[in-house]
C-alpha positions as CSV (number, residue, x, y, z in Angstrom):
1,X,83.9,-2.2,33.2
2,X,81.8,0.9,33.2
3,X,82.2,1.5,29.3
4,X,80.6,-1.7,28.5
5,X,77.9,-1.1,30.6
6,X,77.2,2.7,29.5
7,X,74.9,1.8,26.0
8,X,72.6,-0.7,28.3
9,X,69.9,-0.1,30.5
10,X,69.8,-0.2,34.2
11,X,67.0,-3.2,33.6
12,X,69.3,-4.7,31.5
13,X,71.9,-4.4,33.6
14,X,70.0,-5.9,36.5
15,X,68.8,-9.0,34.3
16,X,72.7,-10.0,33.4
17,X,73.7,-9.6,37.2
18,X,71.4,-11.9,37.6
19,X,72.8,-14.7,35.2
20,X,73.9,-18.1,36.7
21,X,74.3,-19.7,33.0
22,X,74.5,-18.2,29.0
23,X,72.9,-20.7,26.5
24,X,73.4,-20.7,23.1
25,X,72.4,-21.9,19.5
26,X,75.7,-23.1,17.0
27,X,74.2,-21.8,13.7
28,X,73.8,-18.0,13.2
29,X,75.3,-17.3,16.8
30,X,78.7,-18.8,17.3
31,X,78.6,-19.0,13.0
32,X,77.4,-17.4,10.4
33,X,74.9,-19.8,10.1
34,X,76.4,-20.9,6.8
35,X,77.8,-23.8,5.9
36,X,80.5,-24.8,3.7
37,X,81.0,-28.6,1.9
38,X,84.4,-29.6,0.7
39,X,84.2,-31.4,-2.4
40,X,85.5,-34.9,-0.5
41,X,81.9,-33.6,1.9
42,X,84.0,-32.6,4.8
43,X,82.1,-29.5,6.7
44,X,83.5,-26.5,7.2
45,X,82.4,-23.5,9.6
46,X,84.0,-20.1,10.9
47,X,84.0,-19.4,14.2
48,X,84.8,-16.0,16.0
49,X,88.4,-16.4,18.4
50,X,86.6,-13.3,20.5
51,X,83.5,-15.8,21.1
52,X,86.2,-18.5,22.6
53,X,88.4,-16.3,24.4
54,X,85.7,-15.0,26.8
55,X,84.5,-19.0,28.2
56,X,87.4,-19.5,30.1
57,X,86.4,-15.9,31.7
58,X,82.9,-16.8,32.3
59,X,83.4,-20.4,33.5
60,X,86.2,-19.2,35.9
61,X,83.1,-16.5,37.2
62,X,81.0,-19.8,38.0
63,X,78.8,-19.1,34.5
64,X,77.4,-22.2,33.1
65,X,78.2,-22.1,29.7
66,X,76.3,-24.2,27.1
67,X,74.7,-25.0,23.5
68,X,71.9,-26.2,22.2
69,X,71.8,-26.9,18.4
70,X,69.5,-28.3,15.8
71,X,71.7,-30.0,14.0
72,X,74.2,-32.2,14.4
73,X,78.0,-31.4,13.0
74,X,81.5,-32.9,14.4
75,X,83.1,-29.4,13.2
76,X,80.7,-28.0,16.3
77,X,81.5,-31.0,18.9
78,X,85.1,-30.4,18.0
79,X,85.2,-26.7,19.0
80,X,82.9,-26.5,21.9
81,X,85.4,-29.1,23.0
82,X,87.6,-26.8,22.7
83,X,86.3,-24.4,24.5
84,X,85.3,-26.8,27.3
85,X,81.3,-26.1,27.6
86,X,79.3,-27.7,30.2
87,X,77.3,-29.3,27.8
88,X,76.2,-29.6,23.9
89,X,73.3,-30.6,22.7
90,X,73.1,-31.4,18.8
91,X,70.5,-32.9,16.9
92,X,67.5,-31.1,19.6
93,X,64.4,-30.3,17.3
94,X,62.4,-29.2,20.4
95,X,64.5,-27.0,21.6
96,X,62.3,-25.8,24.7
97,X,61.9,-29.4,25.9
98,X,65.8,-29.7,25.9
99,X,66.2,-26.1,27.7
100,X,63.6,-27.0,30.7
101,X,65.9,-30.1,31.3
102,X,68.8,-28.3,31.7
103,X,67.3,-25.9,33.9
104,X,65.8,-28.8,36.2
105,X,69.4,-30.2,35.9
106,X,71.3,-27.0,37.2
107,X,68.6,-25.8,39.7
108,X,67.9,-22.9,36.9
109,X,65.0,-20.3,37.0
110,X,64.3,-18.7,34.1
111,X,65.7,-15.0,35.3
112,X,69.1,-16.8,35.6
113,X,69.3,-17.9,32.3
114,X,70.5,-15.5,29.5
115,X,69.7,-17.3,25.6
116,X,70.8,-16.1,22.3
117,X,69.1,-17.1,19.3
118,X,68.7,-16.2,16.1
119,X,65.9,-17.9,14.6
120,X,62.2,-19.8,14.5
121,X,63.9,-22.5,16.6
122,X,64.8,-20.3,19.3
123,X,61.0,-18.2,19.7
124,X,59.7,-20.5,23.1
125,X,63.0,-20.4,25.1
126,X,63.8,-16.0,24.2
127,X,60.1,-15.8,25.2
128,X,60.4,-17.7,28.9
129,X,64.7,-16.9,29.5
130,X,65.9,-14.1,32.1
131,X,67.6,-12.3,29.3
132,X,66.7,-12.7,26.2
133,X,69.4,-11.9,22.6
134,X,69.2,-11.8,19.3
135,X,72.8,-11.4,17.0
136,X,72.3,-8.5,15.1
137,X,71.6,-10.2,11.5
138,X,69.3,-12.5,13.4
139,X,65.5,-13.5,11.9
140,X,63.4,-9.9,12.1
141,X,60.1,-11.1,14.5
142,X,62.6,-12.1,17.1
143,X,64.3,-8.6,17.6
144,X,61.1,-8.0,19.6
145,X,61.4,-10.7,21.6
146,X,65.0,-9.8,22.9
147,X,66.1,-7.9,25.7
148,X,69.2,-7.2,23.4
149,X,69.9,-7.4,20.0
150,X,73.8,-7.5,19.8
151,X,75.6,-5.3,17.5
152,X,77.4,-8.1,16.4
153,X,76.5,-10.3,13.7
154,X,76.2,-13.9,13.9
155,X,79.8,-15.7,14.0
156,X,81.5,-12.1,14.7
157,X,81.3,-11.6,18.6
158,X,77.8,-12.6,19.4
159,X,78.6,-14.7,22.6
160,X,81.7,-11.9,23.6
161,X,79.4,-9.3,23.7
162,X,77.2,-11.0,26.1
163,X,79.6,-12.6,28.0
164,X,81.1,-9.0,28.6
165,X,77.8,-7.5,29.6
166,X,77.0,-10.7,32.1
167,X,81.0,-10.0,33.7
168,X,80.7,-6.4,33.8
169,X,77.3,-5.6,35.4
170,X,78.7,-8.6,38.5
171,X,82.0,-6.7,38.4
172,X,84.1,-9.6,37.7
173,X,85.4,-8.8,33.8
174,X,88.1,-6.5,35.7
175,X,89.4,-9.4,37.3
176,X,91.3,-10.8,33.9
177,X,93.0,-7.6,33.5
């Protein structure tokens, strides 16, 4: 879809036609990074129904589609369950260790990963991934370290926007019209 692709750069759009598999962090990309207690201590968290409608898209394009979190919530297993991820890691304080695993498991290089993260956890794996983002209310001194900081806000359409770059620039979002 040409409009989609119109506000990026042909080096952006080269880097996404490039992507065999999106990443992603729970908190502050497919949330809004808060999170709510019930007064019986049941979680809570709000996800985006744009973010879950465009997996079934990417998956069916042969995208890997996967999340790596710090923490550990069953609100978060029970969604990307729903949404039928490869895989999700919770509970992964080294990050980077758990990303170069995954990309030894999938046959992965770098330039065929796209990552979105939105804080300190995230730095080593926007620094070494094929296409680095950022949700727009992510932590400042990682805007510079993204190939693309989304217009959307943590929790509001982080993961659709990329997913809709990625399908556009290999010509494949047209094919769930």
């Amino acid at each position: 879809m040409q409009i989609i692709l119109k506000k990026y750069s042909r080096k952006i759009i080269e880097k996404a036609l490039g992507i065999k598999a999106l990443i992603f962090d729970v908190d502050g990309v497919l949330t809004d990074g808060g999170i709510i207690y019930s007064s019986n201590g049941e979680e809570l968290k709000k996800f985006s129904a744009k973010d879950g409608q465009i997996i079934k898209p990417l998956k069916k394009s042969g995208i890997i589609v996967g999340a790596i979190s710090g923490r550990s919530s069953k609100v978060v297993e029970r969604r990307c369950k729903e949404l039928k991820l490869d895989f999700l890691h919770q509970g992964v304080h080294q990050k980077n260790r758990k990303y170069k695993k995954l990309k030894s498991e999938y046959k992965l290089s770098d330039s065929e990963i796209a990552y979105v993260g939105d804080d300190i956890t995230d730095i080593q794996i926007l620094k070494q991934c094929g296409l680095a983002v950022v949700p727009a209310d992510g932590v400042e001194y990682l805007k510079p370290l993204a190939d693309i900081v989304t217009s959307s806000a943590g929790g509001e359409g982080v993961i659709r926007e990329v997913a809709d770059l990625i399908l556009s620039a290999k010509d494949q979002l047209k094919n769930f019209f």
